[in-house]
C-alpha positions as CSV (number, residue, x, y, z in Angstrom):
1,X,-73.4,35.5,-12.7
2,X,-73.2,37.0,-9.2
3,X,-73.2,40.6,-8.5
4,X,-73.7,42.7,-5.4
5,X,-75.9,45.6,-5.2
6,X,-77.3,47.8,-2.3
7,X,-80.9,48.1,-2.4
8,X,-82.7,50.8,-0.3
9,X,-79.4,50.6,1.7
10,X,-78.8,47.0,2.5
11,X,-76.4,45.1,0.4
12,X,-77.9,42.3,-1.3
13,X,-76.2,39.5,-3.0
14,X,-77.0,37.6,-6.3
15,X,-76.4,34.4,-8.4
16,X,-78.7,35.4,-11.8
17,X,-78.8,34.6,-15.1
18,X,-76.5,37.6,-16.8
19,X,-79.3,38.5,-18.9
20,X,-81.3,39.2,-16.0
21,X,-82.9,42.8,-15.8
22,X,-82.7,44.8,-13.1
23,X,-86.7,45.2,-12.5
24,X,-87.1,41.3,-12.8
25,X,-83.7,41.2,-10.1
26,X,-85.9,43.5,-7.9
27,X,-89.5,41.8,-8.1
28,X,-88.4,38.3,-8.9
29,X,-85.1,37.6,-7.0
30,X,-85.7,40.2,-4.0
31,X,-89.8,40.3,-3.5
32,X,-89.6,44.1,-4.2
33,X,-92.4,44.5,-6.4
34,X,-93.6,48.2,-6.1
35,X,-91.5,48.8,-9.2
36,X,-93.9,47.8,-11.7
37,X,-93.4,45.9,-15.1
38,X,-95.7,47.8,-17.4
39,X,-94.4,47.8,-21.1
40,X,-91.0,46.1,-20.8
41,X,-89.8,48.6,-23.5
42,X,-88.8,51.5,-21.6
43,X,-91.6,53.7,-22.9
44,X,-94.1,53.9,-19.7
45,X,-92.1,54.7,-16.6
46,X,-93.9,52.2,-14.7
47,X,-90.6,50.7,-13.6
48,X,-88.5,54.2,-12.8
49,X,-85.9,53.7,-10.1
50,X,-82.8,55.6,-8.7
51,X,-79.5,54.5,-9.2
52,X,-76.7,56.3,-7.7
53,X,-79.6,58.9,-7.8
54,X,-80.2,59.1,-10.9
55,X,-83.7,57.8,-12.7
56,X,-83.5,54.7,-15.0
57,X,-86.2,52.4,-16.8
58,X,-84.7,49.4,-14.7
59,X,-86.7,47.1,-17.5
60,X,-84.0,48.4,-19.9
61,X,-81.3,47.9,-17.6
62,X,-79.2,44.7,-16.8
63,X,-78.4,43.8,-13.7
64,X,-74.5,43.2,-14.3
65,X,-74.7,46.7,-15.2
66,X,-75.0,47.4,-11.5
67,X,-72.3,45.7,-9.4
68,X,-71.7,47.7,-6.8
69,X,-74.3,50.5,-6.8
70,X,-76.9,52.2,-4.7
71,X,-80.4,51.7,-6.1
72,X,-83.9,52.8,-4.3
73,X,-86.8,51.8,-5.0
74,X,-90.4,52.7,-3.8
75,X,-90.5,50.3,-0.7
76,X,-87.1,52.7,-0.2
77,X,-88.2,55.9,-0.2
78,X,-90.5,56.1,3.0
79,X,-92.5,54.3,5.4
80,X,-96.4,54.2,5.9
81,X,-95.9,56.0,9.5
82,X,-92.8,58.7,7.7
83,X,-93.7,59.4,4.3
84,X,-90.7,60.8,1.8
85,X,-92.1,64.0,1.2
86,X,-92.8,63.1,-2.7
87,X,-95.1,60.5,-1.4
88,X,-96.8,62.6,0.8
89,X,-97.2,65.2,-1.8
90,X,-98.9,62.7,-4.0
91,X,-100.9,61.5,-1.4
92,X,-102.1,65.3,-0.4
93,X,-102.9,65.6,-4.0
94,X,-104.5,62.4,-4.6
95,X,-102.2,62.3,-7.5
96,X,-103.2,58.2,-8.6
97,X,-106.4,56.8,-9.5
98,X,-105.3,53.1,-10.0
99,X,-101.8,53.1,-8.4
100,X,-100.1,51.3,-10.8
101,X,-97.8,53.9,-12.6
102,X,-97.7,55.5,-9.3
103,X,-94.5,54.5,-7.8
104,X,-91.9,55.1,-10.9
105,X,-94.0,58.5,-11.1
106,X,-92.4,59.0,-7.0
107,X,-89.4,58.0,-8.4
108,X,-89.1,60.1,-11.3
109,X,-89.8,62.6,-9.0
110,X,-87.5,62.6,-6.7
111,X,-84.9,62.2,-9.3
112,X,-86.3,64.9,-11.2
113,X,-86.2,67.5,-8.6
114,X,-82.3,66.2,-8.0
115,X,-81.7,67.1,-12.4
116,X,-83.0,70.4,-11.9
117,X,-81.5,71.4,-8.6
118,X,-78.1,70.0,-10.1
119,X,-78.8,72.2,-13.0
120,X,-79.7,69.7,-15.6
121,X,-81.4,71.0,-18.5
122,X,-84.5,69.7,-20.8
123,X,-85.8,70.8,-24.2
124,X,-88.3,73.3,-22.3
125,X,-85.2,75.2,-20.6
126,X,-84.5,78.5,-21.6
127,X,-81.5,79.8,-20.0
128,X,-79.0,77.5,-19.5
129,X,-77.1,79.4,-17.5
130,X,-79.9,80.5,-14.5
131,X,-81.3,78.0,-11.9
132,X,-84.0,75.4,-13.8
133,X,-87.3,77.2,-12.9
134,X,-89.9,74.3,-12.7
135,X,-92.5,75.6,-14.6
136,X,-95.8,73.3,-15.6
137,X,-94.0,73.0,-19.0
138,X,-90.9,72.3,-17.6
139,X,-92.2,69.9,-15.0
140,X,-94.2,68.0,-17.8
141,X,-91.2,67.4,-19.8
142,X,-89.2,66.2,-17.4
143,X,-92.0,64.1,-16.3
144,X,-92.9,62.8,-20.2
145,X,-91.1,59.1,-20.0
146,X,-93.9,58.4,-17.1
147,X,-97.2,57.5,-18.0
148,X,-100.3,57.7,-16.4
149,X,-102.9,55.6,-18.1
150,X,-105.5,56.7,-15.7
151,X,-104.9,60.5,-16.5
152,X,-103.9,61.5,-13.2
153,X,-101.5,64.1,-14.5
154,X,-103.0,67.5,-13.4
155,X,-103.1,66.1,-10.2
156,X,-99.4,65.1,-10.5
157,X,-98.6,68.3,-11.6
158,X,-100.2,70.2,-8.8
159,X,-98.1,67.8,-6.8
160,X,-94.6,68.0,-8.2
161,X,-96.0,72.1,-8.4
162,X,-95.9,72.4,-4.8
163,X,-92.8,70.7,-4.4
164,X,-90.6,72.6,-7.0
165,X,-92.7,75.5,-4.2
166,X,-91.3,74.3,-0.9
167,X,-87.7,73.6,-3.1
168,X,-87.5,76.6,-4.3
C-alpha cells in the first residue's frame, strides 16, 4: 500500500504493508522513534501523537487511515536550542524521571490544552457552557490515557498547572 502523510511538516511518502500502524510507520519506516511503543494496546499513552491536532494512540491507528494528514510528533514539536513551550514547562518542572512516557505526555499536552481552549468537555466539567477551567481534577482527567510508570505525575501537573496559568 502507499500513502502520503506530512510528518512534522514535510511530506513523506510510503510503500507499507496496509496493516502497518502508524507508530511502527513513524519509528520503523521514518527513524522517528521518540514516540514510544509501550503497551501496543492503547492503554499507556506512551505513543500519543497529533493528527490534524488532535491526540491519538498512534499504536491503535493504521496508517492508511492517514493519507493525506498532518501528524507531529515529538522530534516536531521543538528544537534543543527553541523548546515548544510544553517541553520547556516539563523541563522547568522536571516533570520525568525515566523519560520514557515523556514524550506522548508533551503530546497529550499540547493537544489537551487545544480540547479545552476549543471547548471540549470531560467527565470532570461542570458547566458546559463556560470556558473549560483547568483545574488539577480537570487536568488529571484529561491527562488519564497517559501513564507515568515512574510516578512523575505531581510534577506533570505542576507543569500542565502553569500552562493552563500563562493560557488562561
Amino acid at each position: 500500500m502507499r500513502t502520503t502523510i506530512t510528518v512534522n511538516g514535510q511530506a513523506r511518502a510510503l510503500e507499507v504493508d496496509p496493516r502497518t500502524t502508524l507508530l511502527d510507520a513513524l519509528r520503523e519506516h521514518l527513524g522517528l522513534t521518540g514516540s514510544k511503543k509501550g503497551c501496543d494496546h492503547g492503554q499507556c499513552g506512551a505513543c500519543t501523537v497529533l493528527v490534524n491536532g488532535v491526540r491519538i494512540n498512534s499504536c491503535l491507528s493504521l496508517l492508511a487511515m492517514h493519507d493525506g494528514d498532518q501528524v507531529t510528533t515529538i522530534e516536531g514539536l521543538g528544537t534543543p536550542g527553541d523548546l515548544h513551550p510544553v517541553q520547556q514547562a516539563f523541563l522547568s518542572h522536571d516533570a520525568f524521571q525515566c523519560g520514557y512516557c515523556t514524550p506522548g505526555q508533551i503530546c497529550s499536552t499540547v493537544g489537551m490544552l487545544q480540547e479545552a481552549a476549543d471547548g471540549w468537555a470531560s467527565k470532570e466539567t461542570g458547566d458546559l457552557t463556560a470556558p473549560a477551567v483547568l483545574t488539577d481534577a480537570e487536568i488529571r482527567e484529561r491527562m488519564s490515557g497517559n501513564i507515568c510508570r515512574c510516578s512523575a505525575y505531581p510534577q506533570i501537573l505542576a507543569a500542565i498547572r502553569d500552562l493552563a496559568g500563562e493560557a488562561g
